[in-house]
Each structure stands twice: as C-alpha cells, then as structure tokens.
C-alpha positions in Angstrom: 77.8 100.8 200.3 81.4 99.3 200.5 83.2 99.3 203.6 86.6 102.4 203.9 89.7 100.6 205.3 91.6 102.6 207.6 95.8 103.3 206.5 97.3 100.1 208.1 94.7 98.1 206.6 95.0 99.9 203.0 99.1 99.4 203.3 98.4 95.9 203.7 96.2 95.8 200.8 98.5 97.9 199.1 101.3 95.4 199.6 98.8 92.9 198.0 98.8 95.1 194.8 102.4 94.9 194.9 103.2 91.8 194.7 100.0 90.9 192.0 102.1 93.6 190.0 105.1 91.9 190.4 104.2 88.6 189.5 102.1 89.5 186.4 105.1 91.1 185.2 106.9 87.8 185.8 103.8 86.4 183.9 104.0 88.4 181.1 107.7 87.7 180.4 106.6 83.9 180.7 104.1 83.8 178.0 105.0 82.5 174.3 104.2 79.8 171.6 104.3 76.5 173.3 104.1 77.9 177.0 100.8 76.5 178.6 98.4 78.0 180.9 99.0 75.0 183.4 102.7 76.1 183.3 101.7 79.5 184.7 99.1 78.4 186.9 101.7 76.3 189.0 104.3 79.4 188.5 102.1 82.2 190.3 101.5 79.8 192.7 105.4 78.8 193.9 106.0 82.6 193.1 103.1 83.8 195.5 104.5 81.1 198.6 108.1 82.1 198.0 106.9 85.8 198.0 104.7 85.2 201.9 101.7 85.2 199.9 99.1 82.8 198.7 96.6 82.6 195.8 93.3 83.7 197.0 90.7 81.9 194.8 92.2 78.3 195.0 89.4 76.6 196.9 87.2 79.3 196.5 83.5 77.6 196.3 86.2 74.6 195.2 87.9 76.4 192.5 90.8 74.5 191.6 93.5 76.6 190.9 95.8 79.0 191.5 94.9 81.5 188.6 91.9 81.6 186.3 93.3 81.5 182.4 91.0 82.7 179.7 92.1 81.9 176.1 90.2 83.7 172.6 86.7 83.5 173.4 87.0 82.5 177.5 86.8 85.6 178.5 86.4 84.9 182.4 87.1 82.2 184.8 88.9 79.9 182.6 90.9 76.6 183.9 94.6 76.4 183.4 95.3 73.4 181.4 97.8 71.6 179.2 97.3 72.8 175.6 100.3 74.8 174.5 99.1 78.4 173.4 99.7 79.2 170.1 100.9 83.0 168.3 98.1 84.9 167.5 96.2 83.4 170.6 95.3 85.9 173.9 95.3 84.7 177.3 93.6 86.8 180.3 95.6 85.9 183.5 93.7 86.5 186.9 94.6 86.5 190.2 93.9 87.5 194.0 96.5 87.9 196.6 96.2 87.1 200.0 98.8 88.4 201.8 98.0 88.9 205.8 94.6 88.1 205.0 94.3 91.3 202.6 93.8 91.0 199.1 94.2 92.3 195.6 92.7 91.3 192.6 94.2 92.3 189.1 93.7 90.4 185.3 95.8 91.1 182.3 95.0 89.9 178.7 98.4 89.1 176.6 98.6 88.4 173.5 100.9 85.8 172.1 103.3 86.6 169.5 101.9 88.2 166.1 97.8 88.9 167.0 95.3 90.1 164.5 94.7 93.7 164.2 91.2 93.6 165.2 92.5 91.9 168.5 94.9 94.0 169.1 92.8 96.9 169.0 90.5 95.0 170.8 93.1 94.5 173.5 94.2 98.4 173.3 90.9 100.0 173.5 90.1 97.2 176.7 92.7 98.6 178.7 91.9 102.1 177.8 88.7 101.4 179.1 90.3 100.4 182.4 92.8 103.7 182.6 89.9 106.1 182.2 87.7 104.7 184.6 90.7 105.0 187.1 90.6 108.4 186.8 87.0 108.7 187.9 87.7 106.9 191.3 87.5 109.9 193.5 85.0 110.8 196.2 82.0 112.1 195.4 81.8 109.8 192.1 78.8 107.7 191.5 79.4 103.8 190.6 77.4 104.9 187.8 79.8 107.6 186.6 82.5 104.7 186.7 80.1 102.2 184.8 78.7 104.6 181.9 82.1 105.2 181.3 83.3 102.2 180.4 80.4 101.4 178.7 80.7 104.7 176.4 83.9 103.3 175.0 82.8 99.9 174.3 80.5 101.5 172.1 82.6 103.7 170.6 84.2 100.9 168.9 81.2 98.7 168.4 82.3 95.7 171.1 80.0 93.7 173.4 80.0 94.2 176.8 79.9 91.4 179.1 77.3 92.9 181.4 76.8 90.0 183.4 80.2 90.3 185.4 81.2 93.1 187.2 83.7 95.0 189.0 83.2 94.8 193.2 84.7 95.8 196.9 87.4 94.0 197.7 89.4 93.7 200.9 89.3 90.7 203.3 86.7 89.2 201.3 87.3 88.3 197.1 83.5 90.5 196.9 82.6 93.1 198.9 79.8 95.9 198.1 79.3 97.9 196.1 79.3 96.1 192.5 80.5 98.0 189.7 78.9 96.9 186.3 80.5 97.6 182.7 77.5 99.8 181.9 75.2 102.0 183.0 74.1 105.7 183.3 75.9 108.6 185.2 74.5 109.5 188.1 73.2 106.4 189.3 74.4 104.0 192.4 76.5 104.6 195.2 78.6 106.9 195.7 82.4 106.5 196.0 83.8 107.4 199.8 87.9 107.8 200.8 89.0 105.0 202.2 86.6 102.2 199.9 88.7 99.9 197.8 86.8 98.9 194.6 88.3 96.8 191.6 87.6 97.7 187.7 87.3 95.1 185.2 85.8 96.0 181.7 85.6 93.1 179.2 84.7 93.3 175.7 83.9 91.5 173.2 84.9 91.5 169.5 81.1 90.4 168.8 78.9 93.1 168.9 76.1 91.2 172.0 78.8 90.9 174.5 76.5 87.4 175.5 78.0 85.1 177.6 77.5 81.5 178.6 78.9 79.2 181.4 81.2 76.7 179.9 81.0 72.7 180.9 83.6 72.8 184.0 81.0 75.4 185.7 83.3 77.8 186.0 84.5 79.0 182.8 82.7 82.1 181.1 82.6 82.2 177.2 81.2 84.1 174.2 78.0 82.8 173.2 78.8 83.7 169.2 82.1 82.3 169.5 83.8 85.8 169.3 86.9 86.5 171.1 86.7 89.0 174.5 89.6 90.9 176.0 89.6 91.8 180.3 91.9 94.2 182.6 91.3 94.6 186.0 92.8 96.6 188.8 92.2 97.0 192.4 92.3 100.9 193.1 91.8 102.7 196.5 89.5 105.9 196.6 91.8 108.6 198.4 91.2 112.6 198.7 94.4 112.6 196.8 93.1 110.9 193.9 92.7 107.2 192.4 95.5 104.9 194.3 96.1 101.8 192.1 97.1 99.2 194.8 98.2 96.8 191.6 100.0 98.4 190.0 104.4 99.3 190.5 105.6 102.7 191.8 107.2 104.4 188.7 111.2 103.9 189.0 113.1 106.7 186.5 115.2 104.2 184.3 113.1 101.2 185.4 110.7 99.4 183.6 107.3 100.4 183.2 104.5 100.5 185.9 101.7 99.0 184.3 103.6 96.2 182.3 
C-alpha cells in the first residue's frame, strides 16, 4: 500500500507537477527536424536550476542524464544523444522533478513533423489510454480497475503492451508502492486511499507482443520486433474530490492548453 501525503506535502508535490508541465511545454515547442535529444537533455536541465529545481533521475543508480529520450522503437529509458531527429520520427521525453525534495514524474511522446498515420493513431489512442485511467483514480478504486483499463484499450486497437514496466507511488522517492501495471483484471490489488500519489504510464506498441528487451547502454528499453511504442505518463493525486493531476497546468480562459 502506498503511503497518503498530508496537504503541505501534496502542494509541494503539486508544485513539482507544475513546473514538469511547464517545461514539457517548453519541450514541445523545442522539438523539430534537426533538433537532437542531447539538445533537450541539457535544456530541461538549465531550465529545471533556473526554475529552483533539479532533475531527479540524473545519478539515479548512475543514470547519466538529465531526461530519458526514447526515439521509434525505444520506448523507455533512452539516452539523449547527438543524432538530429528526423520528420516522421517520435521522441518520448521523461522527466522527474525534485523540487524541495518532492517529486513529479511526467513523459510525453511527440511526434516530429509529418508522422505516419498508424503512429499517429498510435500516439492518439496512447494518451487516451492515460486520460481514462485518470478518471478512475478515486478512493475506493482497485490498482486493478486502473490496470484493466488501460489494458482494455490497447486491445481494442490491437497494440502490445509493455507489461514489464509499470506505473508506481511516487513522492520523496522516484518508486514508491503500490505498482500500477498496464494490464490486469478489475478488482484485483490495492486499493486506492485520499491522500496516495500514484503515476500512470501506458506504453504501446505498434507490434502486436508488446516484448521488450534491454538495449546495450543498460538502460535503454526497446521493442524486441523492432516496432515502434508510444508512452504518456502523469503523476496524479487521489483526492475525495476526484483525480488531481499534479503535472499537468491549471486551465487559463484564453491561455494555452493544459495538457500541451
């Protein structure tokens, strides 16, 4: 069972969210032809300092950097580097926040200029994935509620599930209890309390196994048949009011929109 956070230490958490929001958004406007992921790696980084924050999984178990970047078939953990993205490529950006020693996790997958139409709906039906598993993170839900969900639309669509990673806890730790898989039956696992802080992160894949292997570096996570995977992931806050997405921007009338 995860551990509840009391207000103080879910506004800190909350200001977390924020500023991953923020940056992403500075992300996305970032990304084109000829950009590369080492480009945005050192960005978040400056933007995160200048902002009284730092990037949570540099150093963690000696990761290296600032972000993970996860081009076509990556589809987790991927190392920034120096190759220039090309149009039709996707990148997943992923980052935690520290800020005060509370954190926030959130990915995004952009395309980059004109994508195929299987990818695109590949991306689309990922992040729809994401937004109705939000809407389950209330008390009294089971993990398993949350899990069979995502799963159910995966499979609508005839993707792979990566299975093998999962949503988790989060607050002063990157992974806290419970874990929250991208499948699984209703019903089943712990149930969700106000005040627990969980993240959601489906990822599909465009081939139908959703099989992963680890990559030569040790850290990055790719498709086993070379098919291309798509990831979104929010860090949401279990309230008697409803789902509280700590990464994601309060809705301004006129203003651009919340979820990027």
């Amino acid at each position: 069972m995860g551990e509840t956070k009391t207000d103080m230490q879910l506004e800190l958490m909350q200001k977390a969210g924020h500023l991953a929001a923020r940056c992403h958004r500075e992300v996305a406007s970032r990304l084109a032809p000829g950009v590369t992921t080492h480009e945005i790696d050192r960005f978040v980084e400056r933007w995160l300092h200048k902002h009284g924050a730092s990037a949570e999984q540099k150093g963690y178990y000696g990761y290296p950097y600032a972000t993970c970047a996860s081009v076509n078939n990556v589809v987790c953990h991927g190392f920034p580097d120096a190759r220039e993205l090309n149009s039709g490529d996707i990148v997943t950006i992923d980052f935690v926040v520290n800020y005060r020693g509370w954190l926030a996790d959130m990915a995004w997958t952009y395309p980059i200029g004109h994508v195929r139409p299987e990818v695109k709906r590949l991306v689309q039906h990922t992040l729809h994935a994401l937004r109705q598993a939000i809407k389950l993170v209330i008390p009294g839900t089971s993990i398993g509620d949350i899990s069979s969900a995502i799963g159910r639309i995966a499979r609508m669509h005839d993707y792979g599930i990566v299975t093998t990673l999962v949503g988790h806890g989060i607050g002063q730790d990157m992974h806290e209890p419970p874990e929250v898989p991208n499948d699984g039956w209703s019903g089943t696992g712990p149930m969700l309390e106000s005040g627990m802080v969980i993240t959601l992160e489906p990822i599909f894949t465009l081939g139908a196994s959703g099989e992963v292997m680890l990559g030569h570096d040790g850290w990055s996570v790719l498709t086993c048949d070379g098919t291309w995977g798509a990831h979104f992931e929010h860090t949401v806050a279990v309230t008697d009011s409803g789902p509280r997405v700590l990464t994601m921007l309060p809705f301004t009338p006129g203003g651009r929109h919340k979820n990027l």
